[in-house]
N, CA, C and O atoms as CSV, one atom per row, in Angstrom:
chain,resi,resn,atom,element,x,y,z
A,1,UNK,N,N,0.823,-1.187,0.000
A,1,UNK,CA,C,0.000,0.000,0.000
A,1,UNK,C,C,0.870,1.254,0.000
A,1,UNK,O,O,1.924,1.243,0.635
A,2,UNK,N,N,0.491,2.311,-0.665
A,2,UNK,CA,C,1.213,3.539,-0.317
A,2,UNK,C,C,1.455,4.339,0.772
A,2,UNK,O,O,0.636,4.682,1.624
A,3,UNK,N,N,2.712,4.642,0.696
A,3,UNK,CA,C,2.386,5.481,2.050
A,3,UNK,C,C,1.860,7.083,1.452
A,3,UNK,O,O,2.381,7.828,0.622
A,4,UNK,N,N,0.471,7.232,2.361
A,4,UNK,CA,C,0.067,8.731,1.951
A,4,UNK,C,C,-0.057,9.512,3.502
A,4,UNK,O,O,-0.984,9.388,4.303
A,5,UNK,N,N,1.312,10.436,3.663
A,5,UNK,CA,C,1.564,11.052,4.711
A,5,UNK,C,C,0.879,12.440,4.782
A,5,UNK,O,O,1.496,13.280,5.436
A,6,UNK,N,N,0.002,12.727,4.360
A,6,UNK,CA,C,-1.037,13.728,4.000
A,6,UNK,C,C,-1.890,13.580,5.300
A,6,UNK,O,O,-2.205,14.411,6.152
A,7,UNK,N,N,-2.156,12.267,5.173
A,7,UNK,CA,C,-3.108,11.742,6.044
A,7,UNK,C,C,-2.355,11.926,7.750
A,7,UNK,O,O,-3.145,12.171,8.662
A,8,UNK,N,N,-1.651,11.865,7.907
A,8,UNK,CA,C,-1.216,12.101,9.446
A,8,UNK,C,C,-1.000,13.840,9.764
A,8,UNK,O,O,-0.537,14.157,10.860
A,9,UNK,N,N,-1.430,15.133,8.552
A,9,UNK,CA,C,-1.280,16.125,8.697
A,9,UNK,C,C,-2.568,16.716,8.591
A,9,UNK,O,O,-2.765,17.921,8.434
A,10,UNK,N,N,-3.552,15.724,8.693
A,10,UNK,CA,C,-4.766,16.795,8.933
A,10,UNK,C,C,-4.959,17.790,9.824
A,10,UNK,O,O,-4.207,18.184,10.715
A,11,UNK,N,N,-6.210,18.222,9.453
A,11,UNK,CA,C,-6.003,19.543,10.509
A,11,UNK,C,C,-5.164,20.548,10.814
A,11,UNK,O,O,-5.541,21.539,11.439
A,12,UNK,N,N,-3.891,20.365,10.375
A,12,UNK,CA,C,-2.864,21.232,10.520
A,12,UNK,C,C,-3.162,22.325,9.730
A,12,UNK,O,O,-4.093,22.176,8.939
A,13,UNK,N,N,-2.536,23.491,9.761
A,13,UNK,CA,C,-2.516,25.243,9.256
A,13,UNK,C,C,-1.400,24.758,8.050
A,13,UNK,O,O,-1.122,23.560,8.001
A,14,UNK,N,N,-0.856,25.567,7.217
A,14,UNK,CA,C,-0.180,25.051,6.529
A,14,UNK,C,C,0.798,26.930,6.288
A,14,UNK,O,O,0.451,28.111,6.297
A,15,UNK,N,N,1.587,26.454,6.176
A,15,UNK,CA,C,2.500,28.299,6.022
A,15,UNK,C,C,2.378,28.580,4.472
A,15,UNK,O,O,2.177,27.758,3.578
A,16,UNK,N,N,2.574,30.148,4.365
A,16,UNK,CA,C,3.309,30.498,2.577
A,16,UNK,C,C,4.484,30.657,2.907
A,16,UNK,O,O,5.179,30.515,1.901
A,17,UNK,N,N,5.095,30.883,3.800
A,17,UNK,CA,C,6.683,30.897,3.882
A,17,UNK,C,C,7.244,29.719,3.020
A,17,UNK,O,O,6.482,28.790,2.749
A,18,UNK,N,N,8.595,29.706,2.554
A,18,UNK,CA,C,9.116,28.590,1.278
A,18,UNK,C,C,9.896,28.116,2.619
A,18,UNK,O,O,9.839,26.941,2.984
A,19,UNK,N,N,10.441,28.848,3.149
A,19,UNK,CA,C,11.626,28.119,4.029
A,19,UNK,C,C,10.623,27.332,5.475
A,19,UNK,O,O,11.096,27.087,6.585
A,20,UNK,N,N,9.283,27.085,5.066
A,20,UNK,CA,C,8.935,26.666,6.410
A,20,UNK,C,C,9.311,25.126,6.506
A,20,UNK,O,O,9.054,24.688,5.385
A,21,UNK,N,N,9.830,24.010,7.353
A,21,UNK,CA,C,9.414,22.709,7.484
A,21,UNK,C,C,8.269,22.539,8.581
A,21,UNK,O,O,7.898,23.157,9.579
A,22,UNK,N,N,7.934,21.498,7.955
A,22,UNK,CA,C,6.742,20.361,9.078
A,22,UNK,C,C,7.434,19.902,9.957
A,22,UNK,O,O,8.575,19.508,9.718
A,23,UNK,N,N,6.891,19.856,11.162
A,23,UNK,CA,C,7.584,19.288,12.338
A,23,UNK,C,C,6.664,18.309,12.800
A,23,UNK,O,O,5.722,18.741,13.465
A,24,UNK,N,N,6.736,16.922,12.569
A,24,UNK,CA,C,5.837,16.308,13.149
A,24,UNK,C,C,5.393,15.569,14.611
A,24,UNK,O,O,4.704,14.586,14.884
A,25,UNK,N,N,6.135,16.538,15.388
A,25,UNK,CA,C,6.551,16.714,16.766
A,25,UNK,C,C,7.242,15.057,17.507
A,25,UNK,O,O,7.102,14.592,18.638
A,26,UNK,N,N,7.679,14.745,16.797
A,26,UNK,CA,C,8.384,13.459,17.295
A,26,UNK,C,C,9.505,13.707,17.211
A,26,UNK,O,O,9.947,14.377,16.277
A,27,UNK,N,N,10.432,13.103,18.415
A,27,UNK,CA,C,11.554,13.951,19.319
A,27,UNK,C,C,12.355,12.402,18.925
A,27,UNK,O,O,11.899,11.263,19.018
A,28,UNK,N,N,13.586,12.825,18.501
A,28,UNK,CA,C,14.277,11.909,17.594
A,28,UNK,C,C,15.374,10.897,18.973
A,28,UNK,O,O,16.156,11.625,19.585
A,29,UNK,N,N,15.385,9.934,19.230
A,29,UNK,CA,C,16.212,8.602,20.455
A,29,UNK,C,C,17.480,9.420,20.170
A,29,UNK,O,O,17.782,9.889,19.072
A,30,UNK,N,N,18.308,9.545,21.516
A,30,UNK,CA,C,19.546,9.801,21.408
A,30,UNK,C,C,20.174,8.090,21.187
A,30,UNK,O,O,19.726,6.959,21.376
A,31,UNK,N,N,21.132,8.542,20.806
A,31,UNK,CA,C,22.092,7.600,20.403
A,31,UNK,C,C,22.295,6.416,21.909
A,31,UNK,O,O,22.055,6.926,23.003
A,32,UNK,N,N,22.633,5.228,21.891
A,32,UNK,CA,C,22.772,4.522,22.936
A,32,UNK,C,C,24.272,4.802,23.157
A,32,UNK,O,O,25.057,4.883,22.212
A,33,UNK,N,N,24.719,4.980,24.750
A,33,UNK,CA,C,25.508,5.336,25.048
A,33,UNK,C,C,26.655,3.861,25.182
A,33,UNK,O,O,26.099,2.770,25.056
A,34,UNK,N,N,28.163,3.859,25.425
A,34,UNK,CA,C,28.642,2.543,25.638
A,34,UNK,C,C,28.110,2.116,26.961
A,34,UNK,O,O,27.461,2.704,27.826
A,35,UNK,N,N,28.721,0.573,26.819
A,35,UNK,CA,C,28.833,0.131,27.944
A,35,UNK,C,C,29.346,0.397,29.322
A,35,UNK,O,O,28.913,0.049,30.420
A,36,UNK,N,N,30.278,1.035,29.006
A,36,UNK,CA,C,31.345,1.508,30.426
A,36,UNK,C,C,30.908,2.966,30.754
A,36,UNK,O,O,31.269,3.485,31.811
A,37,UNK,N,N,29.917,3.815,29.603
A,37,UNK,CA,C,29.669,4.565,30.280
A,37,UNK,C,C,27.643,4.714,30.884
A,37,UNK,O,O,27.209,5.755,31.377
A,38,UNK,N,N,26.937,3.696,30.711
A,38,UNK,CA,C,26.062,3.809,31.332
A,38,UNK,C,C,26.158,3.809,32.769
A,38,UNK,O,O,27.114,3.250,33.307
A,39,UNK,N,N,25.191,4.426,33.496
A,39,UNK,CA,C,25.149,4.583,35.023
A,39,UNK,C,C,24.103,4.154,34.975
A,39,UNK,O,O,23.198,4.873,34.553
A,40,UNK,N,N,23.791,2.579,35.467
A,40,UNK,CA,C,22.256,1.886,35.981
A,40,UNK,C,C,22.245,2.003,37.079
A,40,UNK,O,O,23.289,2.401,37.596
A,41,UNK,N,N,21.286,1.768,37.790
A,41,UNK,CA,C,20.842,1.480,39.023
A,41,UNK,C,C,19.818,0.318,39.009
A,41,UNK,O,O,18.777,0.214,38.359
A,42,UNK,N,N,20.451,-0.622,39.997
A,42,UNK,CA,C,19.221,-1.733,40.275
A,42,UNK,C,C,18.859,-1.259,41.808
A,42,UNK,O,O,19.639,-0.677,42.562
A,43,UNK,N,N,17.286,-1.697,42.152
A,43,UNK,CA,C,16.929,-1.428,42.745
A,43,UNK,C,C,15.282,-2.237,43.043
A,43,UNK,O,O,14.489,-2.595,42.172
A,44,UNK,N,N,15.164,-2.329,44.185
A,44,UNK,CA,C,13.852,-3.267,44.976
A,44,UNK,C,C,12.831,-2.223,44.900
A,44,UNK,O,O,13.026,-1.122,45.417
A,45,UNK,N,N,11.184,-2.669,43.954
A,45,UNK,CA,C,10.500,-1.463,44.910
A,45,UNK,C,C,9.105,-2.839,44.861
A,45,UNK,O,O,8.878,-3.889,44.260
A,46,UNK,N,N,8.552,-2.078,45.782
A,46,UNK,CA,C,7.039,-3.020,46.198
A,46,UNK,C,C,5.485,-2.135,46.374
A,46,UNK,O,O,4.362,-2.472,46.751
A,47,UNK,N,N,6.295,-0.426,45.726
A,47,UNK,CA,C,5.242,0.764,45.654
A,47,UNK,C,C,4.115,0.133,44.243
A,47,UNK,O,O,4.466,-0.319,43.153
A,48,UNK,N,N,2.954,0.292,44.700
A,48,UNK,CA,C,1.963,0.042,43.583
A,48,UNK,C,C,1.868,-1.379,42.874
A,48,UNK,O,O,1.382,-1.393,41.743
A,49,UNK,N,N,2.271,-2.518,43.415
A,49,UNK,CA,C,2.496,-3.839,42.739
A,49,UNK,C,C,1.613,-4.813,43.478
A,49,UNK,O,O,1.742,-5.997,43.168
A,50,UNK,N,N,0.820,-4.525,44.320
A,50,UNK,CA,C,0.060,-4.852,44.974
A,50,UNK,C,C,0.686,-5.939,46.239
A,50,UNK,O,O,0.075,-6.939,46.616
A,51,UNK,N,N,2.136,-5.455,46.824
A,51,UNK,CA,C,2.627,-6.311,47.300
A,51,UNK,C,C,3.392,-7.196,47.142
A,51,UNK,O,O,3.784,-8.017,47.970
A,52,UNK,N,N,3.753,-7.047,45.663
A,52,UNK,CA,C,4.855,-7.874,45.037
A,52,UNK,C,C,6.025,-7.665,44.701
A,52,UNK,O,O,5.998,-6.879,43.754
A,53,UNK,N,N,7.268,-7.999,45.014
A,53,UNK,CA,C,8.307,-7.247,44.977
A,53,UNK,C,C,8.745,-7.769,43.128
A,53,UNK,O,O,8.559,-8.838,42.547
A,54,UNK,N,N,9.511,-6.163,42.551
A,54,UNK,CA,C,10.166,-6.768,41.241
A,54,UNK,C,C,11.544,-5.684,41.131
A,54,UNK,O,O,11.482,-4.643,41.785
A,55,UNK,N,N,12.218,-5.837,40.671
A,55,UNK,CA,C,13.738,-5.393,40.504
A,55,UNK,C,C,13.594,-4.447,39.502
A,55,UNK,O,O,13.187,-4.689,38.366
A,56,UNK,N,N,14.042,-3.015,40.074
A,56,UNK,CA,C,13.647,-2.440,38.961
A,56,UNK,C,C,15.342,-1.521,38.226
A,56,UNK,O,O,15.760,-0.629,38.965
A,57,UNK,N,N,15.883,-1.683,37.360
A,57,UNK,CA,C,16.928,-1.174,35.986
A,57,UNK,C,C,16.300,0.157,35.855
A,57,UNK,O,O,15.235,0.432,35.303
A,58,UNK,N,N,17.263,1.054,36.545
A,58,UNK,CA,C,16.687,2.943,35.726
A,58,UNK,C,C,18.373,3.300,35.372
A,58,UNK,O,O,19.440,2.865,35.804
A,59,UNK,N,N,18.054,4.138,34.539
A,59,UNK,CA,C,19.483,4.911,34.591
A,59,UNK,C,C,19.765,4.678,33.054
A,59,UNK,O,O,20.660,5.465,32.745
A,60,UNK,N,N,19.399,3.967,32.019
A,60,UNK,CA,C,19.946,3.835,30.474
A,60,UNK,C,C,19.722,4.836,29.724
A,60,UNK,O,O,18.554,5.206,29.600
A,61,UNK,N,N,20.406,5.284,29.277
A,61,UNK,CA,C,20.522,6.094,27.962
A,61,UNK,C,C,20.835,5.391,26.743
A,61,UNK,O,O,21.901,4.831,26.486
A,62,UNK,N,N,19.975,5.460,26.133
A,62,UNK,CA,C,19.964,5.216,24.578
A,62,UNK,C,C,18.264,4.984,24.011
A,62,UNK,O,O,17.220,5.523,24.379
A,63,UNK,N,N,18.574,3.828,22.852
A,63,UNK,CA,C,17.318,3.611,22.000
A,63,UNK,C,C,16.407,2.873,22.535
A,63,UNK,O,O,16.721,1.890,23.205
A,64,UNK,N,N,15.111,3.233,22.322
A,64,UNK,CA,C,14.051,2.068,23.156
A,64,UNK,C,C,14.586,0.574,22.441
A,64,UNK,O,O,14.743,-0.486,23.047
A,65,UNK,N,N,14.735,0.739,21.474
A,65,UNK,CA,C,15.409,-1.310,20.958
A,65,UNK,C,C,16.283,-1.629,21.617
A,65,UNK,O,O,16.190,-2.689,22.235
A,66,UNK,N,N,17.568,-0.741,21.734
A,66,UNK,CA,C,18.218,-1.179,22.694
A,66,UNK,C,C,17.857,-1.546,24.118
A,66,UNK,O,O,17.993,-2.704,24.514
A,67,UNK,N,N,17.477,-0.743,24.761
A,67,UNK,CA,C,16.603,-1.482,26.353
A,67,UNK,C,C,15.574,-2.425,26.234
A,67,UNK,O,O,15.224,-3.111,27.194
A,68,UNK,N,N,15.233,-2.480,25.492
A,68,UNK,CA,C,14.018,-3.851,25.245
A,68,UNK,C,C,15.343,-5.094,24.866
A,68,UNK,O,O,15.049,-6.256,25.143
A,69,UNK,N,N,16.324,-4.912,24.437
A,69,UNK,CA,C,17.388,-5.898,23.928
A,69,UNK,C,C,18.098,-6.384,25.693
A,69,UNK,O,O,18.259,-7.479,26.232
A,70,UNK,N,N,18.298,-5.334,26.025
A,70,UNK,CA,C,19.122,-5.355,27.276
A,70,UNK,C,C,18.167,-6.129,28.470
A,70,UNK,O,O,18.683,-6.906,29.274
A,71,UNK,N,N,16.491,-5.764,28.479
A,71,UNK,CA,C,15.705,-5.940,29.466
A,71,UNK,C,C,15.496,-7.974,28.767
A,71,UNK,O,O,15.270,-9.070,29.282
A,72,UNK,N,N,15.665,-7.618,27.864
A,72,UNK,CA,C,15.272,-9.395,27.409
A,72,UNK,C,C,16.365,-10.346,27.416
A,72,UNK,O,O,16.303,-11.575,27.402
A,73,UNK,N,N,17.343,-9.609,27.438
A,73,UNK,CA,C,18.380,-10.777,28.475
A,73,UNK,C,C,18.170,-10.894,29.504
A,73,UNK,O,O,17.691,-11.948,29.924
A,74,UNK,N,N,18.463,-9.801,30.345
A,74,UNK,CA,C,18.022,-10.184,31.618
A,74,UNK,C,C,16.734,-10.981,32.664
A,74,UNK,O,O,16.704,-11.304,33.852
A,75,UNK,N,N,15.644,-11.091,31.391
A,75,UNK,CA,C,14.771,-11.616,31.875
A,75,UNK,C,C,14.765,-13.503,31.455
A,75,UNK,O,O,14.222,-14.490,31.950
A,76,UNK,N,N,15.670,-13.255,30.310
A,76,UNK,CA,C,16.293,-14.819,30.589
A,76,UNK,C,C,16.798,-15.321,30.681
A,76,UNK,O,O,16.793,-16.498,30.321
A,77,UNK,N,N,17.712,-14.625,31.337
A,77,UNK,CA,C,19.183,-14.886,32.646
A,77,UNK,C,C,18.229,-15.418,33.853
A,77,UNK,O,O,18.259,-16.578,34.265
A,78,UNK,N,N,17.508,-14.552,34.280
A,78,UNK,CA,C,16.888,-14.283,35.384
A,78,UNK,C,C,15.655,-15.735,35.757
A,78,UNK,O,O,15.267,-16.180,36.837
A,79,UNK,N,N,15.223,-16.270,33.862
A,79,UNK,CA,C,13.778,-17.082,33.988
A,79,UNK,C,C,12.701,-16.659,34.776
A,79,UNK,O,O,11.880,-17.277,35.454
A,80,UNK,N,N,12.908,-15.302,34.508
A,80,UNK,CA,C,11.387,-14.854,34.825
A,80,UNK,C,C,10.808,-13.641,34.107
A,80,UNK,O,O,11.516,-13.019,33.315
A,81,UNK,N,N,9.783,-13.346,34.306
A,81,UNK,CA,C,8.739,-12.292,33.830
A,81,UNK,C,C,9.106,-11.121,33.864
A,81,UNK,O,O,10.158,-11.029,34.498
A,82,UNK,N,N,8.548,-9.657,33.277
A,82,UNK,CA,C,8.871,-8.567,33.399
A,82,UNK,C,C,8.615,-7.557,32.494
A,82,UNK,O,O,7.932,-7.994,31.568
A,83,UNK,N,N,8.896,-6.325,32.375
A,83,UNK,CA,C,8.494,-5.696,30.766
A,83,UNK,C,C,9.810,-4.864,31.212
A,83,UNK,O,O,10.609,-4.963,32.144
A,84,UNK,N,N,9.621,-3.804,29.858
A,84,UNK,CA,C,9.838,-2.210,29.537
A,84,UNK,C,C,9.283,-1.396,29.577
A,84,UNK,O,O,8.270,-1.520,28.890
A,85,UNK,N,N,9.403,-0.043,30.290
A,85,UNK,CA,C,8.068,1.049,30.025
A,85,UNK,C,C,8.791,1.819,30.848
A,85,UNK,O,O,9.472,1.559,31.841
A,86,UNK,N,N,8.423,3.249,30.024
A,86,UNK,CA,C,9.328,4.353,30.522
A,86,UNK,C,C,10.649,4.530,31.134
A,86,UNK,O,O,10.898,5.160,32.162
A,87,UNK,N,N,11.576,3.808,30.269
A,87,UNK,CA,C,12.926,3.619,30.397
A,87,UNK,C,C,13.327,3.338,31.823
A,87,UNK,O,O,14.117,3.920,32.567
A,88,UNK,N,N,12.556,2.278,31.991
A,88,UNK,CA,C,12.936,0.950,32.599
A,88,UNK,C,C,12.641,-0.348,32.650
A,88,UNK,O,O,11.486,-0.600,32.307
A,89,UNK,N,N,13.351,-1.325,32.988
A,89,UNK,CA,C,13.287,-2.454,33.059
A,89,UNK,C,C,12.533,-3.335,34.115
A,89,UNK,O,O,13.135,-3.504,35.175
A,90,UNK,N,N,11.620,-3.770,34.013
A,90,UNK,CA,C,11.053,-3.963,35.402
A,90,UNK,C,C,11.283,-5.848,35.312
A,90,UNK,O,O,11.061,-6.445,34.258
A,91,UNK,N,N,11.735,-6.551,36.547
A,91,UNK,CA,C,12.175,-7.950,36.687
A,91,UNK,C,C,10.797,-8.423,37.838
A,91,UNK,O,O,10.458,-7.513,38.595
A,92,UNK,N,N,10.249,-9.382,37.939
A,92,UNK,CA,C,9.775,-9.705,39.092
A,92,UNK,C,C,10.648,-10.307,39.586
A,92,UNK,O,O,11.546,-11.038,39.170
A,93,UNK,N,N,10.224,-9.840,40.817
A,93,UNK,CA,C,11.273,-11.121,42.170
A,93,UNK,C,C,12.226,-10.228,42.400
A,93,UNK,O,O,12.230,-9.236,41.672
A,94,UNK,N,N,12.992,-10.319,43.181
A,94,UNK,CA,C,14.244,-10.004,44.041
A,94,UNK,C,C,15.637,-10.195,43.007
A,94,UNK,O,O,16.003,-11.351,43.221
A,95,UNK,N,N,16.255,-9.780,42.330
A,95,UNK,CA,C,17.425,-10.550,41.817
A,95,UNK,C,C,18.434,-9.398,42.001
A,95,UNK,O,O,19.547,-9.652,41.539
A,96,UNK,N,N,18.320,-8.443,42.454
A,96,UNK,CA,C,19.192,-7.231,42.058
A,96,UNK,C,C,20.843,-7.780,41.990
A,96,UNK,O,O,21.476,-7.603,40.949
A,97,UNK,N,N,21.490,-8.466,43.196
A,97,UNK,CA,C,22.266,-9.440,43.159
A,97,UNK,C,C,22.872,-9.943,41.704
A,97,UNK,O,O,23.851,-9.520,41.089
A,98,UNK,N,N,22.055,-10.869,41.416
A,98,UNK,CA,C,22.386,-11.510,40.355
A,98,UNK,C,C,22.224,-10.425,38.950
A,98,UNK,O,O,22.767,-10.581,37.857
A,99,UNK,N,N,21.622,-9.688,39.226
A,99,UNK,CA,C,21.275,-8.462,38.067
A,99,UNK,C,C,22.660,-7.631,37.806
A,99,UNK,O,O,23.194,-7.443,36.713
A,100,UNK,N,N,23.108,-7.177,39.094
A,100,UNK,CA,C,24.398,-6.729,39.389
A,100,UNK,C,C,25.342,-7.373,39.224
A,100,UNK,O,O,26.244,-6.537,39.245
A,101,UNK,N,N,25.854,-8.477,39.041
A,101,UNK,CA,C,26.220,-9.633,38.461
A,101,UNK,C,C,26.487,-9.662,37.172
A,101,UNK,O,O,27.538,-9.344,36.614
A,102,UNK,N,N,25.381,-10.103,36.656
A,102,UNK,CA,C,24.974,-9.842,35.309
A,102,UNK,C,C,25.825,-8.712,34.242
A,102,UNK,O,O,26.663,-8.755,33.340
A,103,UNK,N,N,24.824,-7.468,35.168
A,103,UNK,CA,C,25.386,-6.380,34.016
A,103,UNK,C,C,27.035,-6.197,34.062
A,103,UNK,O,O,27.641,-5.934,33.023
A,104,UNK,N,N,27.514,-6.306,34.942
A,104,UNK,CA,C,29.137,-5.832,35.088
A,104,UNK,C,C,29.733,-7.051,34.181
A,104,UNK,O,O,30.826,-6.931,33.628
A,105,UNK,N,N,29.141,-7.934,34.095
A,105,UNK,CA,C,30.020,-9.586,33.438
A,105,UNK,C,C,29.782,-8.697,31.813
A,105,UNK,O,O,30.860,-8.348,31.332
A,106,UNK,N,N,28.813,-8.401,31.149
A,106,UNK,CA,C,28.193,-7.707,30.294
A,106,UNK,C,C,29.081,-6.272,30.003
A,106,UNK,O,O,28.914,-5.884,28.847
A,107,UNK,N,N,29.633,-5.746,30.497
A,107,UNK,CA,C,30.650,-4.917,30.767
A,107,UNK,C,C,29.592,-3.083,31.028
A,107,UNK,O,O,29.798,-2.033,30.418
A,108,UNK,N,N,28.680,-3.319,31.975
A,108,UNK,CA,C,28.257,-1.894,32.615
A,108,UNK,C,C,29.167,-1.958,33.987
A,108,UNK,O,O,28.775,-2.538,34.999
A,109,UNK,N,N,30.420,-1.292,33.886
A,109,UNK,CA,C,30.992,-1.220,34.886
A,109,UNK,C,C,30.588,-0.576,35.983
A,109,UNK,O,O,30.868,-0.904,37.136
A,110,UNK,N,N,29.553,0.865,35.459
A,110,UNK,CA,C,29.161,1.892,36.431
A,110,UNK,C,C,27.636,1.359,37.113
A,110,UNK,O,O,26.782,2.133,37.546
A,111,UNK,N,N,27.504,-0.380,37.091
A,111,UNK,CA,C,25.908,-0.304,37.747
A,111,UNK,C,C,26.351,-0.297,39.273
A,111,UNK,O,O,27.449,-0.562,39.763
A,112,UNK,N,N,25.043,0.124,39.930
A,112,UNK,CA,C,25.043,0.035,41.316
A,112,UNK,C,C,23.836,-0.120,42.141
A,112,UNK,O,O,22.938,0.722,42.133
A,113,UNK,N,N,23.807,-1.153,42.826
A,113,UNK,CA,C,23.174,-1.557,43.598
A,113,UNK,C,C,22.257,-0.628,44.877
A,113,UNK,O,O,22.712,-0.751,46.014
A,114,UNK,N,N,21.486,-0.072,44.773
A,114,UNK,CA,C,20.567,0.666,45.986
A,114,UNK,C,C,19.652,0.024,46.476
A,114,UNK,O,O,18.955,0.518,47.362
């Protein structure tokens, strides 16, 4: 099928200026940073889970593919459940340990345990 990108600019005003561009307000992934220089943090929380503890990965900089790449090892290192959402990694269960483990073998030298 074609792509007809017309269609995602409805409604919009349109300029006579020549030098105007369209901005289609989508804010472009910074680049994923290396290994040695991410600063993760693993960390326990049991706020809003109805009582269930899960391990939660904050601190990555880079592409959402990349953290969905990074969060899906770890979840089967780990053999267990978990997602991505809002640039983090969420693990059920307790593993921070072995998470911390993990990422440094992986070469995030700067993770740390809270």
């Amino acid at each position: 099928m074609k792509n007809n990108d017309w269609k995602d600019r409805l409604g919009v005003m349109y300029s006579t200026n020549p030098d105007f561009n369209y901005n289609t307000g989508e804010e472009e992934e910074e680049e994923t940073l290396d290994k040695e220089k991410q600063q993760l943090r693993v960390s326990l929380d049991k706020r809003n889970r109805g009582g269930k503890k899960v391990t939660l990965i904050t601190g990555f900089r880079g592409t959402t593919e990349d953290l969905e790449t990074l969060g899906k090892f770890l979840k089967g290192k780990c053999g267990v459940g978990g997602s991505v959402k809002e640039g983090e990694i969420i693990i059920q269960g307790d593993f921070r340990q072995k998470i911390t483990e993990l990422l440094q073998k992986e070469g995030y030298t700067k993770t740390k345990t809270i």
